[in-house]
C-alpha positions as CSV (number, residue, x, y, z in Angstrom):
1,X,-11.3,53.5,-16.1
2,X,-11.2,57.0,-15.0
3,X,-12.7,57.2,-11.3
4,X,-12.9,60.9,-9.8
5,X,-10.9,61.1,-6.2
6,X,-12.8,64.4,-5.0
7,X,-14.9,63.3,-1.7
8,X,-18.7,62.8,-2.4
9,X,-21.1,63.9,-0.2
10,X,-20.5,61.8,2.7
11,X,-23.2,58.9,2.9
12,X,-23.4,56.5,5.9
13,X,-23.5,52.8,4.8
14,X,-25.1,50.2,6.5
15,X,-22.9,47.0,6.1
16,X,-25.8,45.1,6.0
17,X,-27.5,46.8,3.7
18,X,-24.9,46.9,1.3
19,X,-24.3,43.4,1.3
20,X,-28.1,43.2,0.8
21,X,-28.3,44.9,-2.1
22,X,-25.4,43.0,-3.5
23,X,-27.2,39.7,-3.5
24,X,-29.9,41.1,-4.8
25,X,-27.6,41.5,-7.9
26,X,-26.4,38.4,-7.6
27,X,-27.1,35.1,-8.7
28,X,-26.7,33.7,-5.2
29,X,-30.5,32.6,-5.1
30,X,-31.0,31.4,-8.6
31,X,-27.5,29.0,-7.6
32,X,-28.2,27.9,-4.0
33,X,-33.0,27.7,-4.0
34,X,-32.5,24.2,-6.2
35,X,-30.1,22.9,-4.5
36,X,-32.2,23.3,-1.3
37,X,-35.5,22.5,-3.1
38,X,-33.4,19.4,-4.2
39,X,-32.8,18.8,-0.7
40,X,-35.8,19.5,0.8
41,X,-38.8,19.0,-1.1
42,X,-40.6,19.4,1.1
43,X,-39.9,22.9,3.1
44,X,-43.4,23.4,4.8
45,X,-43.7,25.8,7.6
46,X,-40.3,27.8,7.6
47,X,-38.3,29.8,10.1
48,X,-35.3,31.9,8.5
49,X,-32.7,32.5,10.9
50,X,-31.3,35.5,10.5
51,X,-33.1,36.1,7.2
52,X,-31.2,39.4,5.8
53,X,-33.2,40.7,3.1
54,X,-35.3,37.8,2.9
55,X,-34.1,36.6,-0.7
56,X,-33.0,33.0,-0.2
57,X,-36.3,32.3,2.3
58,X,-38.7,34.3,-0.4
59,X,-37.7,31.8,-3.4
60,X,-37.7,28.4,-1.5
61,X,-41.1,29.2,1.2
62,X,-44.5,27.2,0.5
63,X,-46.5,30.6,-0.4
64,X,-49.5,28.5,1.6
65,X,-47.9,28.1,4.6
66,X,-46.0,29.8,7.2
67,X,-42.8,31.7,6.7
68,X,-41.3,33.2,10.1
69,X,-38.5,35.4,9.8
70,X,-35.7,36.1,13.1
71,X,-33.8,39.0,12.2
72,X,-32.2,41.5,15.0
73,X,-31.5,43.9,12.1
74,X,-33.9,46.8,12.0
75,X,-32.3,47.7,8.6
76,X,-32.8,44.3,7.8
77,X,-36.7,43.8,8.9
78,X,-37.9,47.0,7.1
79,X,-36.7,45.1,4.1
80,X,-38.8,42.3,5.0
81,X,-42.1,43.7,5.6
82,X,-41.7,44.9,1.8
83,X,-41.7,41.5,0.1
84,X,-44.2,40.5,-2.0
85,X,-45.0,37.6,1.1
86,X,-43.2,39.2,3.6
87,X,-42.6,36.6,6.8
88,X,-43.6,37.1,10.4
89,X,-40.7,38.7,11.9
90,X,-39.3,38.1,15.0
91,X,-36.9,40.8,16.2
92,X,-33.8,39.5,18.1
93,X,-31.2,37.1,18.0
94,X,-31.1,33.2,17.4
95,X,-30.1,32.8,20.9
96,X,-32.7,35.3,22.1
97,X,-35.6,34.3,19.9
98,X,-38.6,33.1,21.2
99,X,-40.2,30.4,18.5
100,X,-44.2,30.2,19.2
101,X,-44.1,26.7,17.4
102,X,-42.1,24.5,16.3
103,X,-41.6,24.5,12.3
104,X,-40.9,22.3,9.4
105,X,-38.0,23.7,8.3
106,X,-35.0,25.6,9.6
107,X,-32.6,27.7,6.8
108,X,-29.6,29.6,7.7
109,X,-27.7,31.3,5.7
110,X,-24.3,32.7,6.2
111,X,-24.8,32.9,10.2
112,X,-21.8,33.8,12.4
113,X,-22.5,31.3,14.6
114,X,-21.6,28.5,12.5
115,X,-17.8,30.1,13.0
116,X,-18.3,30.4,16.9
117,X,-21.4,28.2,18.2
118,X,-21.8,25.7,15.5
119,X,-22.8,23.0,18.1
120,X,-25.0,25.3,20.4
121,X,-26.4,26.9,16.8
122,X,-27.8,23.3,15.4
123,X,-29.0,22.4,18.8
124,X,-31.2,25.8,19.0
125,X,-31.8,24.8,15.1
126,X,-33.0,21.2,15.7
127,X,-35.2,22.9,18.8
128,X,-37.4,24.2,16.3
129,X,-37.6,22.1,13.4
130,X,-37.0,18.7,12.4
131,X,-35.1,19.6,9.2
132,X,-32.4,22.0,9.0
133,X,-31.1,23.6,6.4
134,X,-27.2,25.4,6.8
135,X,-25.5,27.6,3.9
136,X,-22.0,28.2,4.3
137,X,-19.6,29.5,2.7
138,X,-16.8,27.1,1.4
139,X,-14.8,29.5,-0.7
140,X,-11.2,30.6,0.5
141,X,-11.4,34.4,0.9
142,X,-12.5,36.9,3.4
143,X,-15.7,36.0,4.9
144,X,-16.5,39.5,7.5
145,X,-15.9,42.6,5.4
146,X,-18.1,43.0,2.5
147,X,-16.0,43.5,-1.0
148,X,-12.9,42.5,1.0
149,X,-13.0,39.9,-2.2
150,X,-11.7,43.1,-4.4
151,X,-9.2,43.8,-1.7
152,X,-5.5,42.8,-1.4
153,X,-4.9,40.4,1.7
154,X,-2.7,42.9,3.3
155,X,-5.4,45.3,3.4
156,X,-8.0,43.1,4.7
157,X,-6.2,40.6,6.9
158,X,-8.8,38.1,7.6
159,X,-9.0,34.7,7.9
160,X,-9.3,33.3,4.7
161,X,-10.2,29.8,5.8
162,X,-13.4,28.1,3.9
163,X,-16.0,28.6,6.0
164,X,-17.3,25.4,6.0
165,X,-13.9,23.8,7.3
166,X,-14.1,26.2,9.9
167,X,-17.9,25.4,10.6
168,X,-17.2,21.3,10.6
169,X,-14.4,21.7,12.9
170,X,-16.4,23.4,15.8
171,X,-18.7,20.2,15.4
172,X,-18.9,16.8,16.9
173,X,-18.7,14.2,14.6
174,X,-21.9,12.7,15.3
175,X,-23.1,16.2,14.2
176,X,-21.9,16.5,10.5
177,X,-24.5,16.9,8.8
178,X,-25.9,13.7,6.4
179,X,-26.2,16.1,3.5
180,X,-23.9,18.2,2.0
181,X,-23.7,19.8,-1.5
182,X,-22.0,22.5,-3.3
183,X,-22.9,25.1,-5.4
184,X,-20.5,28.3,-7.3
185,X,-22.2,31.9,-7.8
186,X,-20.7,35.0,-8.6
187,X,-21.0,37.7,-5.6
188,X,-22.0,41.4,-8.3
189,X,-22.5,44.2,-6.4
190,X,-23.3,47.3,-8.1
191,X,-22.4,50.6,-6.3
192,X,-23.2,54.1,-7.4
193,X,-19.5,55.8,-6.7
194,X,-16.4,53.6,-6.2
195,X,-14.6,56.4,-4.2
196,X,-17.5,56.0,-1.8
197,X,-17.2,52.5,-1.5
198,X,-13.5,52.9,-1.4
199,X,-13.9,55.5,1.9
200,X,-16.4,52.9,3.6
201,X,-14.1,50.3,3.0
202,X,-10.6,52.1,4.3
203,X,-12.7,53.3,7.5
204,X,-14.1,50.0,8.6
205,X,-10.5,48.7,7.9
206,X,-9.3,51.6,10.6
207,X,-7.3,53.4,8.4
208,X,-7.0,57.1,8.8
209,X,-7.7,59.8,6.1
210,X,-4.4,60.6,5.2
211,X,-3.4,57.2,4.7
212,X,-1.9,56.3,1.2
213,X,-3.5,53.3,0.8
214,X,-6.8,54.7,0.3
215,X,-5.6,56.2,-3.0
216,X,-4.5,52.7,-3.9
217,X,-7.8,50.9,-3.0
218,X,-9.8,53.4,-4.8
219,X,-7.6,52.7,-7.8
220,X,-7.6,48.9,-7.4
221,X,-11.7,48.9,-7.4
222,X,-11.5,51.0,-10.8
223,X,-9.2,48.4,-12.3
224,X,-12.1,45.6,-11.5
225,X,-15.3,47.6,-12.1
226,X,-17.7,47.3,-15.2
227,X,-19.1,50.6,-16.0
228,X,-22.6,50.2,-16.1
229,X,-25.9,52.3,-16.3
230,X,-26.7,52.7,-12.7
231,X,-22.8,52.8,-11.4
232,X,-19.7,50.5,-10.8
233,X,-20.3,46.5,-10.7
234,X,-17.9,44.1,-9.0
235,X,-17.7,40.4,-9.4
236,X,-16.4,38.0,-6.8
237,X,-16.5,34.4,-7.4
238,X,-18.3,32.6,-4.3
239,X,-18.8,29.1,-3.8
240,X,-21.2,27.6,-0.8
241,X,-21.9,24.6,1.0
242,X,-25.8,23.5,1.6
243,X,-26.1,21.5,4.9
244,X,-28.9,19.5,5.8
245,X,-29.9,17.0,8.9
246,X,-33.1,15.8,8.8
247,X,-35.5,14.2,6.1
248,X,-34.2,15.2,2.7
């Protein structure tokens, strides 16, 4: 695949946004909603913590009853009030977050604090509902920079433990969860210029612009990328862990 090296017009990414716009390519919700619904039949009044683009929380929320949304992301929430339903959004932080009422059912997807406050996290969870609902990943891979799954592990250097051992480690064991199930999906992102991608990339990795290895990422992207009508896509196997305490 020939992929032109002169610099585009420079763009600012949000990371967010770009991982946003990768699930929605993905088949991340069509994978993980049934094994929740399975679950959880039940999902009543839900609160998403830190909801994202809203995807995963659109496809399993009762249309007839309440969906509340915490999202410190204003990136994020503008995406939110766009949904066909869009949620009652609460900007801030889990640990900020005031909750009005208590709710059915708690989902969390993908949350940095199951890596640093797992046991804090489900107690704040279990605060506000009596189900809760945890997806994690359980891949080994990178799990902070987005398409770091194209990358070499040299480049990236992160910790490639599963995310779920990482998560069940910062637990007590009378807090594993009763539940647990797993699910593979494919990660597709499609981006409009690889050398743009390949410029974010190198800069949130610190490396400076005469640095040789950007001509090498760039390159390595190409050699993964399907050509397709609206840009470049880039597949990344993925597989994650559904965790839920309460009635299932």
């Amino acid at each position: 695949m020939s992929v032109s090296l002169s610099d585009p017009a420079q763009r600012d990414i949000d990371p967010l946004e770009l991982y946003a716009s990768a699930i929605d390519t993905s088949d991340y919700v069509a994978a993980l909603a049934p094994l929740i619904r399975q679950a959880v039949p039940d999902v009543g009044r839900l609160l998403d913590v830190g909801a994202g683009g809203g995807q995963l929380g659109m496809a399993i929320h009762d249309p007839a009853r309440s969906w509340t949304a915490i999202e410190p992301s204003p990136t994020m929430r503008s995406r939110l009030v766009k949904l066909a339903h869009p949620p009652q959004v609460i900007a801030a932080g889990w640990q900020q977050a005031e909750v009005a009422h208590r709710h059915d059912t708690v989902l969390a997807a993908t949350m940095p604090a199951f890596f640093d406050h797992p046991e804090a996290f489900l107690a704040r969870c279990r605060d506000w509902a009596r189900t809760v609902v945890w997806v994690v990943p359980a891949h080994a891979g990178p799990k902070g920079l987005c398409f770091a799954g194209c990358l070499l592990p040299e480049w990236h250097r992160e910790d490639e433990t599963p995310g779920i051992d990482i998560t069940m480690r910062g637990l007590l064991p009378s807090s594993y969860p009763p539940h647990v199930a797993f699910t593979d999906w494919t990660f597709t992102g499609v981006v409009p210029d690889l050398f743009e991608l390949s410029a974010f990339l190198a800069g949130r990795l610190g490396w400076s612009p005469s640095d040789g290895r950007r001509e090498q990422m760039t390159a390595h992207l190409a050699r993964q990328a399907k050509r397709t009508g609206s840009g470049y896509r880039l597949d990344i196997p993925r597989r994650s862990a559904v965790l839920v305490w309460g009635q299932q």
